[in-house]
Structure formats: structure tokens, C-alpha cells
FITIBA-852828 format. One record per residue (C-alpha): x, y, z; residue number from 0; chain; residue in one letter. Coordinates in steps of 0.02 Angstrom, whole numbers, padded with zeros to 5 digits. Last residue first. Example, Ala and Ser with C-alpha at 12.3 -4.5 7.8 and 13.67 -1.06 7.14 Angstrom:
! residues 2
REC     xx     yy     zz resi chain resn
REC  00684 -00053  00357    1     A    S
REC  00615 -00225  00390    0     A    A
END
This chain:
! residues 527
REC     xx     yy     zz resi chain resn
REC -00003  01008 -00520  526     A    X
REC -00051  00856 -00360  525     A    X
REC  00144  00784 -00369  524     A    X
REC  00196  00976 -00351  523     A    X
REC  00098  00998 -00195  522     A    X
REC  00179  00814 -00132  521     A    X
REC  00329  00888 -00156  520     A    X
REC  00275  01044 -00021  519     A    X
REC  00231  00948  00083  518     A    X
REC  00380  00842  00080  517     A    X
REC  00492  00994  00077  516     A    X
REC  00408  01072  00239  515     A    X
REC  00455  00919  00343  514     A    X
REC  00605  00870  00275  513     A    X
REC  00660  01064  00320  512     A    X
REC  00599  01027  00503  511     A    X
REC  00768  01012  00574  510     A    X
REC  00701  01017  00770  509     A    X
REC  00558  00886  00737  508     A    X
REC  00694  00766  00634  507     A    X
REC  00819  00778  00783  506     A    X
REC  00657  00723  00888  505     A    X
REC  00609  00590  00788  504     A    X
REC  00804  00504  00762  503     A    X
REC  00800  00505  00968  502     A    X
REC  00609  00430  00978  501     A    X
REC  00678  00297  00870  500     A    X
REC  00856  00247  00950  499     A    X
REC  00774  00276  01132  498     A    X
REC  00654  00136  01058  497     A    X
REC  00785  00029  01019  496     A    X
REC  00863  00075  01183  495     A    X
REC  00713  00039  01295  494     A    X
REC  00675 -00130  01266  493     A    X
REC  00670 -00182  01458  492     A    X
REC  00587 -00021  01493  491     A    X
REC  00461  00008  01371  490     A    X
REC  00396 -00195  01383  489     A    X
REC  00368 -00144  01567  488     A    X
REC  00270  00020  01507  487     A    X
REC  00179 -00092  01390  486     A    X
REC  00146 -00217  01520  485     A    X
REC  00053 -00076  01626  484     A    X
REC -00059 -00039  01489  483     A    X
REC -00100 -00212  01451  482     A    X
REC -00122 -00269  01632  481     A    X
REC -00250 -00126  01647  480     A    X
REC -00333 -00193  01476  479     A    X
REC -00317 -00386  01576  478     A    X
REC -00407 -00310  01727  477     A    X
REC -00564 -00258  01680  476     A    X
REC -00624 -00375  01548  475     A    X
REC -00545 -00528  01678  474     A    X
REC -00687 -00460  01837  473     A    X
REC -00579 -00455  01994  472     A    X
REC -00674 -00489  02154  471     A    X
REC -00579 -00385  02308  470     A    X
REC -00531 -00463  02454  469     A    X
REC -00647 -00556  02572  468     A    X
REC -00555 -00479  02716  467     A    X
REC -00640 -00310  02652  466     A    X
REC -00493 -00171  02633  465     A    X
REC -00497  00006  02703  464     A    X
REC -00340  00000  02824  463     A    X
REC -00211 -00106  02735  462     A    X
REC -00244 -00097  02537  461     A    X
REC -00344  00064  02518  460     A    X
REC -00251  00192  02647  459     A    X
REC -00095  00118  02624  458     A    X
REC -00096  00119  02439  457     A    X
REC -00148  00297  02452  456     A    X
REC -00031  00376  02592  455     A    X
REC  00117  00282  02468  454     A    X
REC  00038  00358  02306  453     A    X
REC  00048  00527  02367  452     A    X
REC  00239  00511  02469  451     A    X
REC  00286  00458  02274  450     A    X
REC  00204  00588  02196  449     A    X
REC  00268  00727  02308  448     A    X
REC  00449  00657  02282  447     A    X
REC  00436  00642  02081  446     A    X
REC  00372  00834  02099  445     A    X
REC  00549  00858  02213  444     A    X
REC  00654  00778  02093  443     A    X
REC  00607  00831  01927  442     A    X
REC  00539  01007  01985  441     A    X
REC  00725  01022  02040  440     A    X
REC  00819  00963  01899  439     A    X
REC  00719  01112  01779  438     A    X
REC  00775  01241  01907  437     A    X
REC  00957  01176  01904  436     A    X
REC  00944  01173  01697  435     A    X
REC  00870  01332  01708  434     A    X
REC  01016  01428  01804  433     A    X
REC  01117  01339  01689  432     A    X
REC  01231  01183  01692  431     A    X
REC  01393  01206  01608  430     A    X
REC  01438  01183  01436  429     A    X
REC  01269  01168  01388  428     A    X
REC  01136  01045  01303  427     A    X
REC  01235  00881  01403  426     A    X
REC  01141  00930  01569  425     A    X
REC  00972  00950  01479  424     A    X
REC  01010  00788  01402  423     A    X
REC  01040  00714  01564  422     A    X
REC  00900  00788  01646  421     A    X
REC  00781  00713  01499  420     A    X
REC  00852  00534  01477  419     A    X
REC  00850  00531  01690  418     A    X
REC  00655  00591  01671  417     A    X
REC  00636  00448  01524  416     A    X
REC  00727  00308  01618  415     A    X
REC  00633  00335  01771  414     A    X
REC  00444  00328  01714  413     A    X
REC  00526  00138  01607  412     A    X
REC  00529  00074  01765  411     A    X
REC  00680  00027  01880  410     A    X
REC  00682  00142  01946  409     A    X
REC  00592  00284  02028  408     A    X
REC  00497  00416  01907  407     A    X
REC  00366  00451  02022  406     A    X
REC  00233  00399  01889  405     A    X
REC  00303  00234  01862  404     A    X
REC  00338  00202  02046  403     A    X
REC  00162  00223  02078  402     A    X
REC  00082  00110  01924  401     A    X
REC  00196 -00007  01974  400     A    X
REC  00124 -00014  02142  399     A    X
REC -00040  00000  02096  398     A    X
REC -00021 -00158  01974  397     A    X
REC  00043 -00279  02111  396     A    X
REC -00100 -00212  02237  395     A    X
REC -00208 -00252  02098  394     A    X
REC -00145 -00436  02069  393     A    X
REC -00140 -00453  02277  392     A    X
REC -00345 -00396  02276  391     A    X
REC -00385 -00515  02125  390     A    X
REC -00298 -00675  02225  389     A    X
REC -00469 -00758  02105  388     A    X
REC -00544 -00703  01948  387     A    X
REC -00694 -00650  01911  386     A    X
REC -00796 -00707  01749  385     A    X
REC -00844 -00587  01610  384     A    X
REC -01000 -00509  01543  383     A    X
REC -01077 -00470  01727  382     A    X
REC -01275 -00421  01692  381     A    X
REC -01343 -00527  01820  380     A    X
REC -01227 -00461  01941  379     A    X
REC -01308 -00270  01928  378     A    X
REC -01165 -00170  01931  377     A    X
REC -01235 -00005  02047  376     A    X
REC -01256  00175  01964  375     A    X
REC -01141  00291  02010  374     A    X
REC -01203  00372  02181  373     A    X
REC -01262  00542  02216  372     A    X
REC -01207  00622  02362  371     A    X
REC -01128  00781  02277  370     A    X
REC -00943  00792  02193  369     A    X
REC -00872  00943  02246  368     A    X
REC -00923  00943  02434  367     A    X
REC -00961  00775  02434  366     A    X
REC -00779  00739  02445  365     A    X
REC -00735  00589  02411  364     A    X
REC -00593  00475  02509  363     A    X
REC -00705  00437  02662  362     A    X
REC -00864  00388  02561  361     A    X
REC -00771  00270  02485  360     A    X
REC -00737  00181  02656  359     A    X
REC -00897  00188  02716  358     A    X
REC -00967  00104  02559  357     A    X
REC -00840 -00050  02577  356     A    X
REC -00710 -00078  02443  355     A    X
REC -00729 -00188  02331  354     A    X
REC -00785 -00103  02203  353     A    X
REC -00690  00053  02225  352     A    X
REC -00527 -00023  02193  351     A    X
REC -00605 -00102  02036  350     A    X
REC -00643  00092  01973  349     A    X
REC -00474  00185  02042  348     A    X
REC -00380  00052  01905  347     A    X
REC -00466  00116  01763  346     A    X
REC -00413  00294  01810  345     A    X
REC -00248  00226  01852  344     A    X
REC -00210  00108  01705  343     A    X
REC -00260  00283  01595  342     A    X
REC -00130  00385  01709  341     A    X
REC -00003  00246  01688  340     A    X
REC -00032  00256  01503  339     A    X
REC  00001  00422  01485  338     A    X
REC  00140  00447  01579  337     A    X
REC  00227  00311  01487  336     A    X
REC  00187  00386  01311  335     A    X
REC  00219  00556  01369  334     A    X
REC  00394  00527  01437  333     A    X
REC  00471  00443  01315  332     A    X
REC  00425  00582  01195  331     A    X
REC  00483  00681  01325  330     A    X
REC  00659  00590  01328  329     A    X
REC  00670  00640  01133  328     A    X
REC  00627  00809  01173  327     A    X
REC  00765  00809  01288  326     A    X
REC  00909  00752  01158  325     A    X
REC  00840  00870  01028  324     A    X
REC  00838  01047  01135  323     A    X
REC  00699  01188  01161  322     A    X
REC  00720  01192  01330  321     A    X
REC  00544  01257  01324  320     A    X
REC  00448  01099  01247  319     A    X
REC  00535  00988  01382  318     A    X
REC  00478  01114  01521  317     A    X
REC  00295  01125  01423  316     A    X
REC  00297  00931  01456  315     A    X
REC  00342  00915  01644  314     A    X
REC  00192  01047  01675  313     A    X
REC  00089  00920  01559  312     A    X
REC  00141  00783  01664  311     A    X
REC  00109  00865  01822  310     A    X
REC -00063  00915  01762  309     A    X
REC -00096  00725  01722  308     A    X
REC -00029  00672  01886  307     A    X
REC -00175  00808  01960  306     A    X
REC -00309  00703  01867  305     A    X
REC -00237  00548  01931  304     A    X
REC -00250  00595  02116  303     A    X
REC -00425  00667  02081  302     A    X
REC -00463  00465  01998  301     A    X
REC -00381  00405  02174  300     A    X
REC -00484  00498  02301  299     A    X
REC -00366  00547  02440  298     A    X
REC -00288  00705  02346  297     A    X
REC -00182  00833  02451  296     A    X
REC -00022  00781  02409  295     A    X
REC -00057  00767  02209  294     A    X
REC -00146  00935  02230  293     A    X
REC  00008  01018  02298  292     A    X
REC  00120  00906  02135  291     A    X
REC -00015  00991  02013  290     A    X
REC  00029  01172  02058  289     A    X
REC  00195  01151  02075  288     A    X
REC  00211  01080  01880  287     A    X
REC  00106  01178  01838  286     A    X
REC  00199  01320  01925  285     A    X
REC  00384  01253  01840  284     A    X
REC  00288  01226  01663  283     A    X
REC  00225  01410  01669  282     A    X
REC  00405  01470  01692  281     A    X
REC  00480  01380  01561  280     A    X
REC  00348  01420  01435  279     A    X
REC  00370  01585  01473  278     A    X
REC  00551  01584  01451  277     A    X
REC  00534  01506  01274  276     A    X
REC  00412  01624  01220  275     A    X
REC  00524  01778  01287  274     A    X
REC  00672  01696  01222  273     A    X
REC  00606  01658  01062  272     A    X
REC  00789  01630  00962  271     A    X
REC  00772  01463  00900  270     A    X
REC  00624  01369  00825  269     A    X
REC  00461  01494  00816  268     A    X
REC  00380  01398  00672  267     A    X
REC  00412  01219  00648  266     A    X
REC  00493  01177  00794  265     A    X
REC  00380  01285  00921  264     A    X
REC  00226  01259  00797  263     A    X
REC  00254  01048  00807  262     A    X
REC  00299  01036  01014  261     A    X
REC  00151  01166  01034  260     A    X
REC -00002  01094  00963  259     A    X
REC  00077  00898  01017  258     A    X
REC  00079  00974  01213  257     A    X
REC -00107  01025  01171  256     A    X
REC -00150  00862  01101  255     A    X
REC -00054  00786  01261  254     A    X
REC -00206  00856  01364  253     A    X
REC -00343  00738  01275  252     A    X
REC -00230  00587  01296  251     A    X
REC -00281  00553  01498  250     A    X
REC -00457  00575  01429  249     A    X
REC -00448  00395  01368  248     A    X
REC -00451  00358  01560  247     A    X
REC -00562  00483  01607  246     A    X
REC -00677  00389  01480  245     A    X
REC -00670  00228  01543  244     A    X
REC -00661  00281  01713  243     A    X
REC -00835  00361  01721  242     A    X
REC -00804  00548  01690  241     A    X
REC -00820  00661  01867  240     A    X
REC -00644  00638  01909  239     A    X
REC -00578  00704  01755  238     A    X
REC -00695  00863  01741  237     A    X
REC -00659  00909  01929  236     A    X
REC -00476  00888  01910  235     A    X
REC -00453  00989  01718  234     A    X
REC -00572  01137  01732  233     A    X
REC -00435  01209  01843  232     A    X
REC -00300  01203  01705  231     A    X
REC -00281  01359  01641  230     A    X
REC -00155  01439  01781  229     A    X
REC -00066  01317  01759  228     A    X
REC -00055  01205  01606  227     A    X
REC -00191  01087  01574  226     A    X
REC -00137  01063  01385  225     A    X
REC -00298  01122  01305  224     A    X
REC -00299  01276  01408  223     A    X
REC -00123  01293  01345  222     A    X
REC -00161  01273  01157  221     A    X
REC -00283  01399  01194  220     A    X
REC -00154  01509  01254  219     A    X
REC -00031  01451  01111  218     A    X
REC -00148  01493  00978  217     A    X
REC -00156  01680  01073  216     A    X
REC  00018  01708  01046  215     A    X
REC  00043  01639  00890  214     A    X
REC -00087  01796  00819  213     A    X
REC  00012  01931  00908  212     A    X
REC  00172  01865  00833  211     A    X
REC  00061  01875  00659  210     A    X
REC  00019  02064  00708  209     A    X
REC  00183  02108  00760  208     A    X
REC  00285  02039  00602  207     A    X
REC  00171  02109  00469  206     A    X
REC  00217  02275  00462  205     A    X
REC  00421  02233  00502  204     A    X
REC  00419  02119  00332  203     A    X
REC  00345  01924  00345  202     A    X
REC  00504  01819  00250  201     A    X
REC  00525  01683  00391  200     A    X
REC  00337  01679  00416  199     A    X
REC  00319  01614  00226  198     A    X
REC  00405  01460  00238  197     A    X
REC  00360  01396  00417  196     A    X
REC  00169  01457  00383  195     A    X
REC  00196  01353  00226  194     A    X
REC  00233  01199  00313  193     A    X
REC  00091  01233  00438  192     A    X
REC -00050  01246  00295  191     A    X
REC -00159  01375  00334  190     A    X
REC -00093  01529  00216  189     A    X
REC -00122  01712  00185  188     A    X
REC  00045  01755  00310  187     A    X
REC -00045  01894  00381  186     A    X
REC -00215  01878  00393  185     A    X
REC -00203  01680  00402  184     A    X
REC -00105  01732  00565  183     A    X
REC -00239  01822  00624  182     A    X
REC -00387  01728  00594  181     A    X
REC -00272  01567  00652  180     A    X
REC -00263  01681  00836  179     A    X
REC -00432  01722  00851  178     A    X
REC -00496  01545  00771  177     A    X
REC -00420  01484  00934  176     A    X
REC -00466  01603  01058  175     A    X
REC -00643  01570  01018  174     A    X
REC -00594  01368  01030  173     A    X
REC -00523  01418  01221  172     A    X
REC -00668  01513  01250  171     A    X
REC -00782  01366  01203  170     A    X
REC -00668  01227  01310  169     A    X
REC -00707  01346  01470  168     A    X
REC -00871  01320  01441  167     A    X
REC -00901  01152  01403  166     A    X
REC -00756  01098  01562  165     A    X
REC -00876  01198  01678  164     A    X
REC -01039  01137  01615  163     A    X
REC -00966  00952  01621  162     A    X
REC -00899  00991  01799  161     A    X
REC -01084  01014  01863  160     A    X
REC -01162  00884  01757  159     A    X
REC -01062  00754  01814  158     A    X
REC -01097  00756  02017  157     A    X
REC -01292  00809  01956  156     A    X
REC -01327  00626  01880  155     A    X
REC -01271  00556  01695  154     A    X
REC -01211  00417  01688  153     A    X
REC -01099  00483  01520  152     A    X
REC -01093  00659  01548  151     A    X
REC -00895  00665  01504  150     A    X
REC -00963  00558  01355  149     A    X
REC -01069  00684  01283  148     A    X
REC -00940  00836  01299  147     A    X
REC -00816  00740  01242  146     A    X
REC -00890  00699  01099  145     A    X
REC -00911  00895  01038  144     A    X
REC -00720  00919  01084  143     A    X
REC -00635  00785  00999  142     A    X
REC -00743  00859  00838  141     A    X
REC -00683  01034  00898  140     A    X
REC -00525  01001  00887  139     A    X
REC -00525  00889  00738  138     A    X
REC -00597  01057  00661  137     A    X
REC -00483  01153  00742  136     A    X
REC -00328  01069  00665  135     A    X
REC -00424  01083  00519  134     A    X
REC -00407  01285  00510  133     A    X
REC -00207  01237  00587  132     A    X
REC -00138  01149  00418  131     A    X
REC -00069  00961  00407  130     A    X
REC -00170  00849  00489  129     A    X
REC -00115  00716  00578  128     A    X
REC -00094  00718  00771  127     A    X
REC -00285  00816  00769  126     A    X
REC -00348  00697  00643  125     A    X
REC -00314  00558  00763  124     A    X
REC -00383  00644  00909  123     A    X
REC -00538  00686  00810  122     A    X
REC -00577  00526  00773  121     A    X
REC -00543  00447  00914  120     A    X
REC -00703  00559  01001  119     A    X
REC -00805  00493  00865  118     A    X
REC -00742  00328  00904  117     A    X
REC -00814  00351  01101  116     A    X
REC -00965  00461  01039  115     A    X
REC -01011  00331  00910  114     A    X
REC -00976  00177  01080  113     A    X
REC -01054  00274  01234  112     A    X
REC -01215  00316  01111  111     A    X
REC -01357  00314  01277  110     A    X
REC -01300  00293  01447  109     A    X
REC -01246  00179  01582  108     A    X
REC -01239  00019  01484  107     A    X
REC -01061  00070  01417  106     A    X
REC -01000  00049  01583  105     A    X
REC -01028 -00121  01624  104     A    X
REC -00881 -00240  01573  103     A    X
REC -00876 -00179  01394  102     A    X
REC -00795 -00010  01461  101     A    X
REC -00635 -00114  01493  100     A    X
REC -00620 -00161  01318   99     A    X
REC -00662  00029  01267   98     A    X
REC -00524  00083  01388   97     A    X
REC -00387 -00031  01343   96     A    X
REC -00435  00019  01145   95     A    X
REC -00439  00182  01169   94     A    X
REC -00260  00182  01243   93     A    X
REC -00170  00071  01116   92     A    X
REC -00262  00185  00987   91     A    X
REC -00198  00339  01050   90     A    X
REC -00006  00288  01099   89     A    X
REC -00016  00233  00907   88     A    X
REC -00091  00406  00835   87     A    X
REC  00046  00493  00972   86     A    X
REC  00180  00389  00885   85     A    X
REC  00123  00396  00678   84     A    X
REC  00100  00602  00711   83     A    X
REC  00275  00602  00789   82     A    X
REC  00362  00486  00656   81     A    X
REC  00275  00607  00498   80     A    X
REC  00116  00587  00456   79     A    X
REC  00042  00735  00361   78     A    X
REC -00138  00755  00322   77     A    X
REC -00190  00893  00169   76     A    X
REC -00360  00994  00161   75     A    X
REC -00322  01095  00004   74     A    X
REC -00271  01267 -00029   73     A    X
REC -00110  01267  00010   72     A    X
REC -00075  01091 -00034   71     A    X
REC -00145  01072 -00196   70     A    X
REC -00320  00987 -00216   69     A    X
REC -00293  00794 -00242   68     A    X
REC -00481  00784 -00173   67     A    X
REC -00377  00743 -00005   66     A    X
REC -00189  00774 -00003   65     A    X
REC -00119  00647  00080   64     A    X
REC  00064  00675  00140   63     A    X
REC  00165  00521  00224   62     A    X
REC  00340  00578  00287   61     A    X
REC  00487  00476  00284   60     A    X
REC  00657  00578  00362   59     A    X
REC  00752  00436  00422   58     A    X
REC  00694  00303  00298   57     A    X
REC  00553  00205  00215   56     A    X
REC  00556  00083  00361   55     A    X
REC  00502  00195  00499   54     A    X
REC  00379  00246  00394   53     A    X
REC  00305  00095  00380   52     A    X
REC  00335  00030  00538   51     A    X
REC  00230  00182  00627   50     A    X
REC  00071  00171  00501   49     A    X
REC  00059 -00010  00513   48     A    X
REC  00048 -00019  00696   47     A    X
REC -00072  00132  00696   46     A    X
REC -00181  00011  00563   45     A    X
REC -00153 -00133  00689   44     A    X
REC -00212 -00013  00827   43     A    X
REC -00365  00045  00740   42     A    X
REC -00424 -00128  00685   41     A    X
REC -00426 -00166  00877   40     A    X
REC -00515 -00012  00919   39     A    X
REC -00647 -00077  00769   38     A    X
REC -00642 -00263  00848   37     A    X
REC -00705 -00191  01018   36     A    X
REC -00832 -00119  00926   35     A    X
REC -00897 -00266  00838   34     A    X
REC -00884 -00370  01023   33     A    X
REC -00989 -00282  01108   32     A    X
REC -01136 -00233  00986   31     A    X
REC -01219 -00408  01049   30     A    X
REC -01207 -00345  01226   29     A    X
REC -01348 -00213  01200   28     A    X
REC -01300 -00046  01251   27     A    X
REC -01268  00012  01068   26     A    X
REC -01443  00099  01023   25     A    X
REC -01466  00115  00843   24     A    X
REC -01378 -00019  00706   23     A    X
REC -01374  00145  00592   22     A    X
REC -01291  00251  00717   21     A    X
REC -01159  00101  00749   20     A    X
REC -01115  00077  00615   19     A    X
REC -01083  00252  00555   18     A    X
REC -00980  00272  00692   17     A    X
REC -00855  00130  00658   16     A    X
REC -00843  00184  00494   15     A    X
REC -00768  00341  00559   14     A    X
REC -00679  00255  00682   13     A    X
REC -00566  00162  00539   12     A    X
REC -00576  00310  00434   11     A    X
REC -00476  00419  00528   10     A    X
REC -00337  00303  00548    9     A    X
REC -00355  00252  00379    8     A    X
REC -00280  00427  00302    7     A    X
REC -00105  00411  00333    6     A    X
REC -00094  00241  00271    5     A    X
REC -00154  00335  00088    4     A    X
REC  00005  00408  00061    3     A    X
REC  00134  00262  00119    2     A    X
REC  00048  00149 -00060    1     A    X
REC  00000  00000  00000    0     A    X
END
């Protein structure tokens, strides 16, 4: 097949997936189970397929498909280069761990879980892969309008509060967007990203202020959508309030805004933004502050993984501002781990509260924020998967790895990528910097706040709030946990081939001349 159109069947996969599903009518009988299950699986083979291929067409392969052949300035156009194919793989391992673990019970809960849940997909695909900012807010707002559906999945007045904050705070952040690409389209008279890079190099003094003006309020709504501080406080109560499912494929929804701003920075800005780069730096130390207080102070586990995801996007707009190779690579080792510990601990936080007794739950909620309505109970009857037995020592197994991965303690794969990171920030200067001291120190000391966070937690739940029955296991909602958790295992014992990859993608994000010339080759091809 032809490298072109693989770019394309990641958004087609869920798109058909949709459509089925709308025509077949409501999806919460158990018959539908299994057919979606098999679309997130096609999506992951066709991610699979995606990442070889251009890994194996060379160094600096990029797939362009132009759709309607229309040339690329004009024309919608999707670009997959080796960070579009990674973050489109990270997505579809993720979605489909949470969709297999929604086919326990959750997807009974409320009408069209599985078209919003692949609608949803599609627009995080399309957001990693397309090629010009007007459809980047399209995908945007696509991930956006089934999100809003699915973050009221269950419905009851502890949702619907959040959901209404995380709507509206997501509609000033898209009015902010078309703001800032009205502006820059004013200026440079293009969309496409590649030619943005081209022609904002040659804007005159007239132009310059206006389409600086223009970047600057994309990257505040590329901040909202990131979580960083201080735009982030729709991000705990929303998180907390989805059923785990969803918060867990949530967990990706924030690394769209980190994506936003790791392929502008080295596309567009690149060297010599000191202001840009210092603010990032600044608002990545007090995020990452910021979410290691609420880390402490969290004793219900899906608000503990919210506030891990704010710390990981804090972590993230420090990588972005360093503005160096060697630590963007370790942040692309970073996100994918991070990300799928957060989604293992958001699925995780839902068997935990299972077993434990009502009393006990009650005790690490707040009904302050959350209200005394109850999620709606498993009916037995209805159990599509068989239990399992020592299920309270397997999940005390995967908590712990779950907590050393997100402290970054060895030997996990969560350590390797912050020591790949401080090391490269190390090896970026002669000697180290006042910012390479700062950037150390939010390492350590958020890693130490995580770590005391977790402990409290696991010894909270496992030795003072535990039945002496244990905890029944269902096998649907373990084994995607597993999964997740495996992968980061897998990540550490292979993680010099994969160093090798993410290394070779992060010296081609900071030379992005193969970038812009494929583009723009593939705008000849269509003449």
C-alpha cells in the first residue's frame, strides 16, 4: 500500500465505526460488544502499520495525503510524519484498553457510549495528523463535541456540574483559537503549517507584530488544552467526574495541546524566542507546582490521577521550552509512559472502588465537589466476564507499578525517560544553567510529592480500608489494565531501540526542512 493513503485510515477506521453504529441504533446491548471492540482493535493494527512503515522508508519519511488531490495550500492535506504515527499509536493502544474495559458495564450507563467514544478517536487522530491549523480546529472541535457527551456519560448532578464547567471553558479556548489562526491567516495568507514555516521567515516589520500577536493567542488555547497552570482548573473536577473509561482515554486529551506546541515551536518559532521560550519555562515550573500540591492533598484516586496528568503536562511545556533534541526525545518517552499509567490509574481507581466497603469510599470523596449521588450499581446478572481469584494481591501488584512509574523511581521505564531528559538538559550546555538547576529540581521534588501521594494511598486502600474477602476481579477489567502496565514494562526492558527511534524523531522535529519539503513535493505531485 501505497505510504500516502496509510495516513488517512486512521480516521476512517472510527469513522466507519460510527456510522455503524448510528445505523444499528442503540449500542448498550451486549451483541454490539464485540464489533466495537474489533474496530479499536483494527485501529491499533492500522497505527501499527502506520509507525513501521515509515520507519522503514527512511530517516526523514513523511506520508502526505492530499484529499480531493487539491494542492497543498489550498487543500485539506494530512501529514504523518514519526511524531503524528507515535501519538496516533499511543492513542489507539489507549482507546482500545479503555473501550475493552468499558464492555464490562459501563457502556450500559447511557445512551451512544460507543459513536461518541470513536467519534471522540476521530478527532484525536486527525488532530496528530493533519497538516494545516483551520483543520486542526476542526478535529478540535470534533474531539471536543464527543467529549462533551461522554464526560456526561451516567449522567446525575456530580457530572453535570464539571461538564458545564469543562463546556465552557473549552468554548473560549476554541474562540481564542480561530482568534489567533484569523490572524495569522491575515498575515501570512496561508493555513497549511509547512507554509506558515516558509512564509513567516520572509513576513516584513508591518506584518511581524500582528502575526506574533496571532501565535500568541494559539498558544493560550493550546495551553488551556494542555492543562497548564493557571488554565487548568477545569481539568480535576472534569476528570474525576467521567466514568473511568472515559477519564481514562481522557488522559490523551491534554497531550493534544503538548503535540499543538511541540510541532509550531519547531516548525515555526524554532530558535531565538526567548520571551516564548522563558514563558513556557516558567509556566511549566507552577504547573508543575501546582499539580504536585494537589497530588499531596488528593485521597480519592481518579482526583489523584487528574492532578498526575497536570504534572505531566507541566513536565511537558519544560521539555517543549528547553527547546533541545536530546530532551525532546526523553519527553516523547515521557508522554507515552505517563500516559498510560494515568489511563491504568483511572481504570484502576474503578475495581478499587468495588470492593471496597461504602464507608470507606465515602471517606476518600468529597461531597463537597462531587454531591451524594451514587454511580449507578453493577447489577450481577448483567456481569460479561468471569472473576478471577488472589484479584486484591494482582491489583495491589499493578498500583504499585503504576506508583513508581509515575514518580519516576527505577527501575521502570517513568525513570529512564526523566534521567534521559536531565541528562540531556545537562549535556545541552557547557555548564549547567540557572534553568537546567531549576528544571532538575521540579524533577526531583514533583517525583517526591508523587511518590509520598501514592504511598498515603496504597496504604489507605490496601491495609486499612480493605474487606477480608478481598476484592473480586472481573478478567475485561483487569487484563486492559495489565495491558497498559505491560507496555510500560515492555518500554523499559527494550528501551534503547526505542530511545534509537524517539532520538532520530526528535532531531527530525528540530530540522523541520524534510518536513516542509515533503509537503511541499507532494503539492507539485497534485499540479
Amino acid at each position: 500500500m501505497d505510504l500516502a493513503h496509510v495516513a488517512i485510515l486512521p480516521i476512517i477506521i472510527p469513522m466507519i465505526a460510527v456510522i455503524t453504529n448510528l445505523l444499528i441504533g442503540d449500542g448498550r446491548s451486549d451483541r454490539f460488544v464485540g464489533l466495537n471492540i474489533a474496530f479499536a482493535a483494527m485501529s491499533v493494527l492500522v497505527a501499527v502499520l502506520l509507525v513501521t512503515s515509515i520507519i522503514l522508508a527512511g530517516d526523514a519519511a513523511v506520508a502526505v495525503y492530499p484529499l480531493g488531490n487539491w494542492p497543498v495550500p489550498f487543500g485539506i492535506v494530512l501529514v504523518a510524519d514519526r511524531l503524528a504515527a507515535i501519538m496516533v499509536l499511543l492513542t489507539a493502544v489507549l482507546a482500545f484498553a479503555a473501550l475493552v474495559f468499558a464492555s464490562a458495564h459501563w457502556y450500559r450507563n447511557g445512551t451512544n457510549f460507543f459513536p461518541l467514544f470513536h467519534a471522540l478517536t476521530i478527532g484525536l487522530y486527525g488532530a496528530f495528523l493533519t497538516g494545516d491549523l483551520f483543520n486542526l480546529f476542526v478535529f478540535f472541535e470534533i474531539l471536543l463535541a464527543a467529549s462533551y457527551g461522554l464526560v456526561l456519560h451516567g449522567g446525575g448532578r456530580n457530572r453535570v456540574r464539571p461538564a458545564l464547567h469543562y463546556i465552557a471553558v473549552n468554548l473560549v479556548a476554541s474562540s481564542l483559537f480561530l482568534i489567533g489562526v484569523a490572524l495569522i491567516y491575515g498575515t501570512t495568507g496561508t493555513l497549511n503549517m509547512a507554509d506558515i514555516a516558509r512564509v513567516s521567515a520572509q513576513l516584513g516589520e508591518e506584518n511581524r507584530g500582528l502575526f506574533e500577536a496571532g501565535a500568541a493567542i494559539l498558544g493560550v488555547a493550546f495551553l488551556v488544552k494542555a492543562g497548564a497552570w493557571p488554565l487548568h482548573f477545569w481539568l480535576p473536577t472534569a476528570y474525576s467526574a467521567a466514568v473511568p473509561p472515559v477519564a481514562a482515554l481522557f488522559a490523551i486529551m491534554t497531550k493534544v495541546g503538548f503535540y499543538a506546541l511541540l510541532r509550531l515551536w519547531t516548525l515555526v518559532v524554532g530558535e531565538g524566542n526567548d520571551f516564548g521560550q522563558n514563558t513556557l519555562f516558567v509556566l511549566g515550573l507552577l504547573t508543575i507546582a501546582y499539580g504536585s500540591l494537589g497530588v499531596l492533598q488528593s485521597k480519592a484516586l481518579d482526583r489523584l490521577a487528574s492532578y498526575l496528568i497536570i504534572v505531566s503536562a507541566g513536565t511537558l511545556l519544560l521539555s517543549v521550552a528547553y527547546n533541545d533534541p536530546g530532551v525532546t526525545a526523553g519527553a516523547l518517552f515521557y508522554v507515552i509512559v505517563a500516559t498510560l499509567a494515568a489511563g491504568a490509574l483511572f481504570l484502576l481507581k474503578d475495581i478499587i472502588d468495588q470492593g471496597l466497603p461504602a464507608e470507606a469510599q465515602v471517606l476518600a470523596v468529597s461531597l463537597e465537589f462531587y454531591g451524594d449521588e451514587e454511580d449507578e450499581e453493577i447489577d450481577e446478572d448483567q456481569e460479561v466476564s468471569p472473576t478471577i481469584p488472589a484479584g486484591t494481591a494482582l491489583i495491589s501488584c499493578c498500583f504499585a507499578i503504576i506508583a513508581l512509574l509515575m514518580a519516576g523511581l527505577p527501575p521502570f521505564a517513568g525513570f529512564l525517560s526523566k534521567f534521559i531528559m536531565l541528562s540531556s538538559a545537562f549535556d545541552a550546555s557547557n555548564a549547567p544553567t540557572a534553568a537546567t538547576w531549576w528544571y532538575t529540581a521540579a524533577m526531583i521534588i514533583s517525583g517526591l510529592l508523587v511518590l509520598i501521594a501514592m504511598v498515603r494511598n496504597g496504604i489507605n486502600i490496601f491495609w486499612t480500608s480493605m474487606p477480608e474477602e478481598g476484592i473480586q476481579v472481573r478478567v475485561a477489567e483487569i487484563q486492559p489494565i495489565i495491558g497498559l502496565i505491560g507496555i510500560c514494562v515492555l518500554m523499559t526492558l527494550f528501551a534503547g531501540p526505542i530511545l534509537d527511534i524517539l532520538n532520530d524523531t526528535a532531531a527530525l522535529l528540530h530540522s523541520p526542512q524534510a518536513y516542509i519539503d515533503a509537503v511541499f513535493t507532494s503539492m507539485r505531485n497534485t499540479q
